[in-house]
matplotlib code that plots the C-alpha trace (Angstrom):
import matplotlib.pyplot as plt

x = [57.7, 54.5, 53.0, 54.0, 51.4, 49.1, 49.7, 48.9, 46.4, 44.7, 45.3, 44.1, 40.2, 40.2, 40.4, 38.1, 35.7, 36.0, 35.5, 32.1, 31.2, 32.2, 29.9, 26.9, 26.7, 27.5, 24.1, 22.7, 21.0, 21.2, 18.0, 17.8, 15.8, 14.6, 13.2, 10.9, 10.4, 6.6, 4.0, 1.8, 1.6, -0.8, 1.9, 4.9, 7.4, 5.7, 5.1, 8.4, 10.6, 8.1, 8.6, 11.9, 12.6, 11.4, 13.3, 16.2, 15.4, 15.3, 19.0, 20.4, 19.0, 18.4, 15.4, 14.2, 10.6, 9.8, 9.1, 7.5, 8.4, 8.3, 11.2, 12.2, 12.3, 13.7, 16.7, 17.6, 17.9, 20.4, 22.2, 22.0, 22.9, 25.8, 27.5, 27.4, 24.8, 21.6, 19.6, 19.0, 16.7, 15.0, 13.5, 13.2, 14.3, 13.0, 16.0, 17.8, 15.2, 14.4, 17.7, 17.6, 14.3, 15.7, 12.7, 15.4, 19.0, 22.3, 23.2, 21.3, 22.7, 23.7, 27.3, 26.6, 25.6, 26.7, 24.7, 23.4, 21.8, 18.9, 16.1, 13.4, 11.4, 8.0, 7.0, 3.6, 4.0, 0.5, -1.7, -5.2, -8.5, -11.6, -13.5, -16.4, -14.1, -14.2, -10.7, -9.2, -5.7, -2.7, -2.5, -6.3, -6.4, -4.1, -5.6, -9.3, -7.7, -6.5, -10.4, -12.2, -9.8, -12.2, -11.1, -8.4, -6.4, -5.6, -3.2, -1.9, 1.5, 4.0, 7.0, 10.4, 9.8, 9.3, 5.4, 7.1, 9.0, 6.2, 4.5, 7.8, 7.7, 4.2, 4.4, 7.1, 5.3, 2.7, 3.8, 6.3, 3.3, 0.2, 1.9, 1.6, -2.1, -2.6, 0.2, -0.8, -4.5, -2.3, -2.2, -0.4, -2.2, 0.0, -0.9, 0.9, 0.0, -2.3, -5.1, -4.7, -4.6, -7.8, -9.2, -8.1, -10.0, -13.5, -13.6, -13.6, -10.0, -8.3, -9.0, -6.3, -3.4, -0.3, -0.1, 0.8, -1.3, -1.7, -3.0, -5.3, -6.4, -9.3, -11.1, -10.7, -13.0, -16.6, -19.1, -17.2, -19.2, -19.9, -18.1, -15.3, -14.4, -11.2, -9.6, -6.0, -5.2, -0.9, 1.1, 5.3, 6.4, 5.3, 4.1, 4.0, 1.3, -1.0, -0.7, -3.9, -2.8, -2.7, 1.6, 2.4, 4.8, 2.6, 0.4, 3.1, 4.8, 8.4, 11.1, 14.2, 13.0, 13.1, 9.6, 9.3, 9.6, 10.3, 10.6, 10.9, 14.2, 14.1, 17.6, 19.2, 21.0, 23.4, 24.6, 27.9, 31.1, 29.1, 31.8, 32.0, 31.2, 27.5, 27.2, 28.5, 26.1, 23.4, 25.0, 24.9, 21.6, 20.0, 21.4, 19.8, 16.6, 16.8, 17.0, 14.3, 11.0, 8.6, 10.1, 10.2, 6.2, 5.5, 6.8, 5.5, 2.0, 2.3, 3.3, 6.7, 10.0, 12.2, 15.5, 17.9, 21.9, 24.6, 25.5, 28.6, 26.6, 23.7, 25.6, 26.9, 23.4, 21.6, 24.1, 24.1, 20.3, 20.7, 22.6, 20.7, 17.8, 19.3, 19.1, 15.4, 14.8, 17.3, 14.8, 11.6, 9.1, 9.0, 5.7, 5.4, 4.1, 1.5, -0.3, -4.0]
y = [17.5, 16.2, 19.5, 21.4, 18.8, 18.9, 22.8, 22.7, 20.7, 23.2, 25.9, 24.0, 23.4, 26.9, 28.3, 25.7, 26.5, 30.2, 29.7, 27.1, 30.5, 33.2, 31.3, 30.6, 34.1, 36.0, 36.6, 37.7, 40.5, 41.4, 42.2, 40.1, 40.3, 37.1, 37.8, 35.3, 34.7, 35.0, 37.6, 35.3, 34.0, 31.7, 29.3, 27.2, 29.2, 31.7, 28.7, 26.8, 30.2, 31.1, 27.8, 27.9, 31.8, 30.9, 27.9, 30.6, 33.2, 30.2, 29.3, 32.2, 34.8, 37.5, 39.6, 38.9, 39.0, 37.0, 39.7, 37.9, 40.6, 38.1, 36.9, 40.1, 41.7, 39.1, 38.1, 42.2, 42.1, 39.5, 41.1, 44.4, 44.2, 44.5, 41.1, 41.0, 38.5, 40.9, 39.9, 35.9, 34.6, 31.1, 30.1, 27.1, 25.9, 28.5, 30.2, 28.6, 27.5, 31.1, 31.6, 28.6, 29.8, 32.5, 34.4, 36.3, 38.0, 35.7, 38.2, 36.3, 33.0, 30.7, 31.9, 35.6, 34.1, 32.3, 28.8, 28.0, 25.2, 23.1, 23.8, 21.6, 19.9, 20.1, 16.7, 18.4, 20.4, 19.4, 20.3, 20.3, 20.2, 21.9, 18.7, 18.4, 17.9, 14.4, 13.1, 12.6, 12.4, 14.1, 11.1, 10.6, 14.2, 13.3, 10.7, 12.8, 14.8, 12.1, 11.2, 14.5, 15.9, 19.5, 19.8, 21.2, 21.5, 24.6, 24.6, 27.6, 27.7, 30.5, 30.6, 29.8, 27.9, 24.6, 24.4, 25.4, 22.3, 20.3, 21.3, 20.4, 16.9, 16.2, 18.5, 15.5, 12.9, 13.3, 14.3, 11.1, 9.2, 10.8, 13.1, 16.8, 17.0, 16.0, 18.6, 21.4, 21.3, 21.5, 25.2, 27.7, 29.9, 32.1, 32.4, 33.7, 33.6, 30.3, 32.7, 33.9, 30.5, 29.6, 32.5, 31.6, 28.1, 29.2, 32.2, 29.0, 30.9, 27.7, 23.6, 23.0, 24.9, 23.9, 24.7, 23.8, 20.3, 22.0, 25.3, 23.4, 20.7, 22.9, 23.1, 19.4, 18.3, 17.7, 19.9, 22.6, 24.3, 23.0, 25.9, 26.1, 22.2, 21.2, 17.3, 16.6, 15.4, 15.0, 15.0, 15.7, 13.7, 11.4, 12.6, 10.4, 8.6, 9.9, 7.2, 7.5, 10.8, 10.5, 11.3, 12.0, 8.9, 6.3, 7.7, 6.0, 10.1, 9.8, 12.3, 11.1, 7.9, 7.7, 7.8, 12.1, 12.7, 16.0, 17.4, 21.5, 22.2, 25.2, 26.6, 29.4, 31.8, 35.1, 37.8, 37.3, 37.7, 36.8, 36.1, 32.2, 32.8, 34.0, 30.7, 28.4, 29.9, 29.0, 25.7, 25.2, 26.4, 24.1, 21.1, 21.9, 23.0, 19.4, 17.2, 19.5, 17.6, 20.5, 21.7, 17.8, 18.0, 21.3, 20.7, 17.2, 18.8, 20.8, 18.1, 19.3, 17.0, 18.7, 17.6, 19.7, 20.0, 21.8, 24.5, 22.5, 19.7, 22.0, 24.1, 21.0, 19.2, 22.2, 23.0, 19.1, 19.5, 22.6, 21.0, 18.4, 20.4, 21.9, 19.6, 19.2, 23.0, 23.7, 20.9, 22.5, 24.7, 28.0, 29.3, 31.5, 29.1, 27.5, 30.7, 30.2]
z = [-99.6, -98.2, -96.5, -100.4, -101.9, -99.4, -99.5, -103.6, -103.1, -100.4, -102.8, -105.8, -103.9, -102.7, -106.1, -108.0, -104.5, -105.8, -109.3, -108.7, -105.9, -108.6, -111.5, -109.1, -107.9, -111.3, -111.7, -108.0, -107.6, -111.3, -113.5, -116.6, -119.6, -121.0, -124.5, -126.7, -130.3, -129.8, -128.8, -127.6, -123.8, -124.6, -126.9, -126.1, -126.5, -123.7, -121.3, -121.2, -120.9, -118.3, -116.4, -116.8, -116.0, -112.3, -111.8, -112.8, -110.5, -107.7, -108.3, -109.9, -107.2, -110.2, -110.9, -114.8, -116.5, -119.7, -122.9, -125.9, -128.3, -131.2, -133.3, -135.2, -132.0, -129.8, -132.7, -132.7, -129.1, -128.7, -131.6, -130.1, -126.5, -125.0, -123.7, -120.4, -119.4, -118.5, -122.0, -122.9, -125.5, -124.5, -128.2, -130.1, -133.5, -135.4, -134.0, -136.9, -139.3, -139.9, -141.3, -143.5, -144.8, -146.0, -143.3, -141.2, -142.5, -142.1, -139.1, -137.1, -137.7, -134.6, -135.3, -134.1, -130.5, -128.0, -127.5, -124.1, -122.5, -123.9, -120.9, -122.3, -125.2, -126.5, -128.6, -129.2, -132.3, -134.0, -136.8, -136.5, -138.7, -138.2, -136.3, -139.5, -142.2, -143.8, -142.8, -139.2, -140.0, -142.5, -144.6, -145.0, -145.8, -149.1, -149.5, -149.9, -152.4, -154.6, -153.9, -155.2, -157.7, -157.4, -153.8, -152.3, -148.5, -146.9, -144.2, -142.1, -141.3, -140.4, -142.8, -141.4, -138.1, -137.0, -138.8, -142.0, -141.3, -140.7, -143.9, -146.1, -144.7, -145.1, -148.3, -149.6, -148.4, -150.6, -153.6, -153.8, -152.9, -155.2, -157.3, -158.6, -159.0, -155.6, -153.5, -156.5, -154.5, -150.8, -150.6, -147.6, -145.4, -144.1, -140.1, -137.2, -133.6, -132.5, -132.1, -135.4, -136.7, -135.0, -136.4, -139.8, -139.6, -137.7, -140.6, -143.3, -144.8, -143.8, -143.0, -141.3, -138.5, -136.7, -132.9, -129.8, -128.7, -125.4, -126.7, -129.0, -126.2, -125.2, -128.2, -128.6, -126.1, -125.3, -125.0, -127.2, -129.8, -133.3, -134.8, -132.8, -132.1, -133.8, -134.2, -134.0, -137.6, -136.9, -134.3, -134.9, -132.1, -129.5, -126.2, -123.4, -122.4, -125.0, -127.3, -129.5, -130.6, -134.7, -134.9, -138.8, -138.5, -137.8, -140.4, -143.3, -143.1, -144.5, -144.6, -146.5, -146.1, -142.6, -140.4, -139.3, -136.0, -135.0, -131.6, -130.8, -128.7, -126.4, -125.7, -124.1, -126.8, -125.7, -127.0, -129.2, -126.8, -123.5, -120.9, -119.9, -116.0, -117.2, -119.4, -116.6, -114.1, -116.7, -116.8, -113.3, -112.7, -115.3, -113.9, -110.7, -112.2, -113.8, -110.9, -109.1, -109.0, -109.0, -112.3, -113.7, -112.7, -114.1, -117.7, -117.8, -116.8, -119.8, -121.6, -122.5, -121.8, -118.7, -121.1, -120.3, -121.8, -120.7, -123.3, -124.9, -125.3, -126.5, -128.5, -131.1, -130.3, -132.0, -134.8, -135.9, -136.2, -138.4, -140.8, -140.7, -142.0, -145.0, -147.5, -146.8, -146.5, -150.0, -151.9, -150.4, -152.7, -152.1, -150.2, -152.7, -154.9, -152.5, -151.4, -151.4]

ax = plt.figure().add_subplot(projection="3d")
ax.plot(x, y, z, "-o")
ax.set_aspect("equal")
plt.show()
């Protein structure tokens, strides 16, 4: 009777030995395409996939390459190809916001895909003013409008991601606070890639953009050129160790009552019906990646959060922030309204 347990119990570690082998090796050898909601390689969405894509290839053994096709592109792929692990999509919340917004078809909902892990944060998600305009934060901006009632704030913003988001709360904000004369002078710019953006605000078409603090950091410092020199007016979320950054909630910025803080969420998103060996090999991977100090040091150098889930934990992390979005997002004014 003893040897048949020991014997099941033999058997029983060999196979879950051959399952952990079978999940870590799924991928080896393979070529994957990692596709991005972005066309730029310059912005966030380029630099954690990139980060992430070579701690990947390190414990995964596969061949892949980052593509920032953009998100019409990148959301077609992973509705388009077939499910069998070689095509991924490493985005952030627009992923869902989109949708909400009405931006991108209900196809494309977090429903048609399969939900991988969480491979990092970004706290950075900023807006920023042209550095000779006569107010240094968000607030004070509303506050300069309820100031000079012939004035009026432009702020460029892409519809249906997280800086859609942004606007909405501070949008809120100030009309509970100063009213319909005030938010009817807050007008949309509608921008799209941070160069665009900047673009936007050195041409005078706009006074203030949302980026990436790390893309924007450059043009933030001394030395830079009149023209060109921007000021970080609100920050979405706190970054560590850079506390003098001007971060909306501190500035008195409410959503639903509750200070905004708001934090983009890079996960890993599949093709609908991907088998489970290719998600646990993700799984397994990340948790490495997450306990590696080179990769710890690389995203905190970019200052972006090495915050990783596995993809069950992901997968109901990401859908409870969705639906925790829609009320905001159902009572928000249409951008069609707020055109400049």
């Amino acid at each position: 009777m003893k040897r048949l347990i020991s014997l099941t119990l033999v058997l029983a570690l060999l196979m879950s030995l051959a399952l952990t082998a079978s999940a870590s090796e799924v991928y080896k050898g393979k070529r994957v395409r990692i596709v991005i909601g972005s066309t730029s390689v310059a912005g966030d969405s380029y630099m954690v996939a990139e980060t992430v894509n070579r701690y990947l290839q390190k414990y995964l053994e596969f061949n892949s390459k980052v593509d920032a096709v953009g998100a019409n592109e990148a959301f077609a792929a992973i509705a388009d190809a077939k499910p069998d692990g070689m095509t991924i999509m490493i985005f952030h919340d627009m992923t869902y916001l989109g949708v909400l917004f009405g931006s991108y078809d209900e196809m494309y909902k977090l429903e048609n895909m399969e939900v991988g892990p969480r491979v990092g944060q970004n706290p950075g998600s900023a807006f920023a003013a042209r550095a000779d305009l006569p107010y240094n934060t968000l607030a004070e901006a509303a506050q300069f409008l309820a100031d000079n009632p012939e004035e009026k704030v432009r702020i460029s913003v892409e519809s249906g991601g997280v800086s859609h988001i942004g606007f909405v709360a501070f949008y809120s904000w100030a009309k509970e606070k100063y009213g319909d004369d005030v938010v009817s002078r807050i007008k949309v710019v509608i921008g799209g890639s941070t160069d665009k953006k900047l673009q936007q605000l050195w041409d005078g078409n706009s006074d203030i953009i949302f980026a990436d603090y790390s893309s924007l950091l450059q043009y933030t410092q001394e030395g830079v050129d009149a023209q060109l020199k921007v000021k970080f007016v609100g920050l979405m979320d706190y970054i560590p160790g850079m506390e003098d950054l001007p971060v909306m909630a501190d500035q008195g910025i409410t959503l639903q009552g509750q200070p905004f803080i708001f934090s983009k969420d890079f996960l890993v998103y599949l093709p609908k019906g991907t088998p489970q060996e290719f998600i646990d090999a993700l799984d397994e991977a990340v948790v490495k990646m997450a306990e590696d100090q080179d990769f710890i040091d690389e995203m905190s150098k970019l200052t972006y959060a090495p915050k990783v889930l596995k993809s069950a934990e992901a997968k109901d992390f990401i859908y409870a922030k969705r639906d925790s979005m829609k009320a905001l997002i159902e009572g928000a004014p249409s951008f069609d309204d707020l055109i400049e």
